[in-house]
C-alpha positions as a printed NumPy array, in Angstrom:
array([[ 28.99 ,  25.416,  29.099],
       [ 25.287,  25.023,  27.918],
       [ 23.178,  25.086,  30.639],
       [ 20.01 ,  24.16 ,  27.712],
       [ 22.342,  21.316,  27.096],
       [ 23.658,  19.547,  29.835],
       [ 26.223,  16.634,  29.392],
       [ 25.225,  13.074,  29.572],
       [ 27.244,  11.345,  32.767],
       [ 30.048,   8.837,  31.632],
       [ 30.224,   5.49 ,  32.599],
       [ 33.323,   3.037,  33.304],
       [ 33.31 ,   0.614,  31.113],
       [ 33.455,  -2.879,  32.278],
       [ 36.035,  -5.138,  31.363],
       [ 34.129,  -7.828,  29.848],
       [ 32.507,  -5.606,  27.103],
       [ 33.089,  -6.838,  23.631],
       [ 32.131,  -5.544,  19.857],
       [ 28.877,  -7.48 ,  18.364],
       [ 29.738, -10.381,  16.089],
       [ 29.336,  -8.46 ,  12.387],
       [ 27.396, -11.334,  11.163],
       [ 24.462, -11.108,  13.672],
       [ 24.411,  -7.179,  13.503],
       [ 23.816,  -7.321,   9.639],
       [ 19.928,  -8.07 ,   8.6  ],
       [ 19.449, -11.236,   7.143],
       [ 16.089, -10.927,   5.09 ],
       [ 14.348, -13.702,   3.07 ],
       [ 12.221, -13.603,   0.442],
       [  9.244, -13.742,   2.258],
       [ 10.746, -10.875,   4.184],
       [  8.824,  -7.479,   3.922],
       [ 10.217,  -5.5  ,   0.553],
       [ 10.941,  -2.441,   2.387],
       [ 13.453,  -3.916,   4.598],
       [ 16.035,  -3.919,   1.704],
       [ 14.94 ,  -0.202,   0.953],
       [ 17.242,   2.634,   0.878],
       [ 14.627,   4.872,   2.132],
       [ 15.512,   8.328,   1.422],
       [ 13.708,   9.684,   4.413],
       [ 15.913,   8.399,   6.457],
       [ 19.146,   8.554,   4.159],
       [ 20.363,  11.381,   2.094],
       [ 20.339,  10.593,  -1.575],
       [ 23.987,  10.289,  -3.544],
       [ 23.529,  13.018,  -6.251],
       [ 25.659,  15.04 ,  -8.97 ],
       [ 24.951,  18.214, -11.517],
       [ 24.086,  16.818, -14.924],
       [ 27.196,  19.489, -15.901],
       [ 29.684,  17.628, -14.375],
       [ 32.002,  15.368, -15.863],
       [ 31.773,  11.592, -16.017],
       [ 35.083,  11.162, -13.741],
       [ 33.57 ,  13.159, -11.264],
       [ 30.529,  11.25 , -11.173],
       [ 32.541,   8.122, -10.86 ],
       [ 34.895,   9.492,  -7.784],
       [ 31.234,  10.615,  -6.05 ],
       [ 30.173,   7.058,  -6.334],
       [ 33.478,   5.775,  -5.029],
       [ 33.635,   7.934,  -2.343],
       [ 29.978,   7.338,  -1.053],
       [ 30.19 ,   3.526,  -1.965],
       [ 27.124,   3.48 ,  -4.417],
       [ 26.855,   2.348,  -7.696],
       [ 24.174,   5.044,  -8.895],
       [ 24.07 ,   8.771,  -8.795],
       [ 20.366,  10.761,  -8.976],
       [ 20.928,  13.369, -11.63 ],
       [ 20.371,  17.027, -10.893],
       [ 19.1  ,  19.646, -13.002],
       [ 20.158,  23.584, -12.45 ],
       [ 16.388,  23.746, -10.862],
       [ 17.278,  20.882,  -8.356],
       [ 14.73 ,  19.232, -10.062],
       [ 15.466,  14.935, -11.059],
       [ 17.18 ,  15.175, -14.161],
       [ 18.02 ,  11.638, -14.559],
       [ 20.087,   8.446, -13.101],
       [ 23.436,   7.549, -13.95 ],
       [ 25.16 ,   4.286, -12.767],
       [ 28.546,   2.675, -12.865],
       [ 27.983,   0.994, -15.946],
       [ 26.697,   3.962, -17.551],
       [ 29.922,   5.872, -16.693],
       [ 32.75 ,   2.991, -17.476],
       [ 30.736,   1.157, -20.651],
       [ 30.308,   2.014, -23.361],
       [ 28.476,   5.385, -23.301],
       [ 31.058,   7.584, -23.13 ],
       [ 33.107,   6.276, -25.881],
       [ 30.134,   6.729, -28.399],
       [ 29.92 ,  10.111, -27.36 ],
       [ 33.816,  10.791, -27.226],
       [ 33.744,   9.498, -31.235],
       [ 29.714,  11.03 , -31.782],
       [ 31.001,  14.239, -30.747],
       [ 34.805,  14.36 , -31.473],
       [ 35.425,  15.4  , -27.458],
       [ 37.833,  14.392, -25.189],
       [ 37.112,  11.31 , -22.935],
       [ 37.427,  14.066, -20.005],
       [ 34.601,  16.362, -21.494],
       [ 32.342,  14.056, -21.574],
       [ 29.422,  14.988, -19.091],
       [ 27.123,  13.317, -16.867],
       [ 24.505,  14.506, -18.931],
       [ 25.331,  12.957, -22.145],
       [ 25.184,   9.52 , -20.73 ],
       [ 22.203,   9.492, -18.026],
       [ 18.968,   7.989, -18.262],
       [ 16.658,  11.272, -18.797],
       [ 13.99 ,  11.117, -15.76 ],
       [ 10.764,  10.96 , -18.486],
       [ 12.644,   7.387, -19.595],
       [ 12.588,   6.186, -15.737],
       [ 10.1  ,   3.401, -14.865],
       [  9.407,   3.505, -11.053],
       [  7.754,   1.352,  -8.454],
       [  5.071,   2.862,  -5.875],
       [  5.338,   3.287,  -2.692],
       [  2.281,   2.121,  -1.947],
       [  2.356,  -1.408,  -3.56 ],
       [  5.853,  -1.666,  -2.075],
       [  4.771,  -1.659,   1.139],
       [  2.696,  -4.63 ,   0.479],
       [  5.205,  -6.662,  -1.075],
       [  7.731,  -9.41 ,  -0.432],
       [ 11.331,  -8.626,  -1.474],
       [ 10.904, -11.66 ,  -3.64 ],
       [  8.691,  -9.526,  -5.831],
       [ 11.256,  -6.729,  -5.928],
       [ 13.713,  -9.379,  -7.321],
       [ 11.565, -10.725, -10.061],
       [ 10.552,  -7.167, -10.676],
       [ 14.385,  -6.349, -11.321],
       [ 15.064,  -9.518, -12.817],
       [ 12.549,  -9.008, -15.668],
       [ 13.51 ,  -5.331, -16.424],
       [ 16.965,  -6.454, -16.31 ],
       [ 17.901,  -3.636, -14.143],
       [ 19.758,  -3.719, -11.298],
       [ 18.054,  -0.686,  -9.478],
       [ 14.554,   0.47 ,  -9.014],
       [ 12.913,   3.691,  -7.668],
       [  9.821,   3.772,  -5.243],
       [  7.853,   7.01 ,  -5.752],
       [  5.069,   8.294,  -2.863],
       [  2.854,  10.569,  -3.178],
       [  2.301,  13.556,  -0.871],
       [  0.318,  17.058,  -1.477],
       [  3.299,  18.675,  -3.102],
       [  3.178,  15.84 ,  -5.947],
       [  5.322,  12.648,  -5.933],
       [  8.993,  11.979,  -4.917],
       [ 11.119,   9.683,  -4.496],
       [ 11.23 ,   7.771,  -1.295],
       [ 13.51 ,   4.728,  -1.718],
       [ 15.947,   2.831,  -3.71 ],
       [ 15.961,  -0.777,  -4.335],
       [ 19.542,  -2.422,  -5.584],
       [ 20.016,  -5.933,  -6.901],
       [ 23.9  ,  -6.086,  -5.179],
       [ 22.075,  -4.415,  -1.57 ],
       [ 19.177,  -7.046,  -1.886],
       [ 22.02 ,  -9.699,  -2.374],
       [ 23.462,  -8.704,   0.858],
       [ 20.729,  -8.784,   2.975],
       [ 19.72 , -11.895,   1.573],
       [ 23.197, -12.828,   2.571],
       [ 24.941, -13.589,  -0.452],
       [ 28.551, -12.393,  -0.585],
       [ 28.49 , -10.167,  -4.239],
       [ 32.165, -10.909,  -5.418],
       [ 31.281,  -9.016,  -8.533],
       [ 28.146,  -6.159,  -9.045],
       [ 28.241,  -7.531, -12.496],
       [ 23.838,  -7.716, -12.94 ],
       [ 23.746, -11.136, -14.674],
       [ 26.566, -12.727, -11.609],
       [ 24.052, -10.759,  -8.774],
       [ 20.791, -12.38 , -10.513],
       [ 22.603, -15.391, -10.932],
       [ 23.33 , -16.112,  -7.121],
       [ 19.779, -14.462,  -6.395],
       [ 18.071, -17.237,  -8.394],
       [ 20.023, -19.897,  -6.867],
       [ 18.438, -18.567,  -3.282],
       [ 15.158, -18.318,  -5.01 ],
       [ 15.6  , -22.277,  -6.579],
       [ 16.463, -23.391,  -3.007],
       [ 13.552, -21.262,  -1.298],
       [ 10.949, -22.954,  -3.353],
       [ 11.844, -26.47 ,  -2.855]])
């Protein structure tokens, strides 16, 4: 069909293939483990973002869909407007802008209720990639956040290259996250931390 292209020759497959076990295909990191193993590093994956014009239910059937708990903000430019997370979007925010503003629940839009990008503290790249992911977790843990952004810097000014999340680190860590609640996540982080150090 494409001569450019030509097809790759098919194999039988043998009868004693199998699946890999789940557990030993998943990364199990440490704390000593290198911080930009637990990285979403948005190089490599594209970045789960919305308008800052859209509504809040659409925002929270984007994050369901992609199976993220956080949303970069987008401003008519394209430019970072802002984050908004899960909480954000079923706490309290909307309601104080529902009575604030005498709107319906359904008007409410993304953003009214995101963190404005000048009120973002970030990590860089650069002393991430020197790091343990035991720093990232006391880094989070203090803020009381349960996300962080790594900026880099290139010619065309900085970026963002990665996410950290407190529920992802948890995972790779290889706590099982019943809840993303941020003080149960921190909570069964510690306890990891507690047992590391003795």
């Amino acid at each position: 069909m494409h001569s450019h292209y030509p097809p790759l020759k098919p194999v039988t497959l043998n009868a004693t293939t199998r699946l890999p076990d789940s557990q030993s295909a998943q990364k199990k990191l440490t704390l000593d483990s290198a911080a930009v193993e637990s990285m979403t590093d948005l190089t490599l994956v594209s970045a789960a973002s919305i308008e800052a014009t859209r509504t809040i239910d659409e925002a929270n059937n984007l994050m369901l869909t992609r199976g993220v708990r956080m949303l970069f903000v987008l401003a008519a430019n394209r430019d970072l407007a802002g984050l908004v997370t899960a909480n954000d979007v079923m706490g309290e925010k909307p309601m104080r802008i529902v009575q604030a503003n005498n709107v319906l629940h359904k008007e409410v839009l993304v953003g009214d209720i995101m963190t404005a990008a000048k009120d973002l503290e970030v990590l860089e790249y650069a002393d991430v990639k020197g790091a343990c992911l035991g720093n990232i977790v006391t880094t989070l843990h203090n803020a009381g956040r349960q996300h962080a952004l790594v900026v880099a810097r290139s010619g065309d000014g900085p970026y963002i290259r990665g996410i950290f999340s407190a529920v992802q680190i948890a995972r790779d860590l290889g706590i099982v996250v019943q809840t993303p609640a941020i003080f149960k996540t921190f909570a069964e982080i510690e306890a990891v931390m507690q047992r590391h150090a003795r």
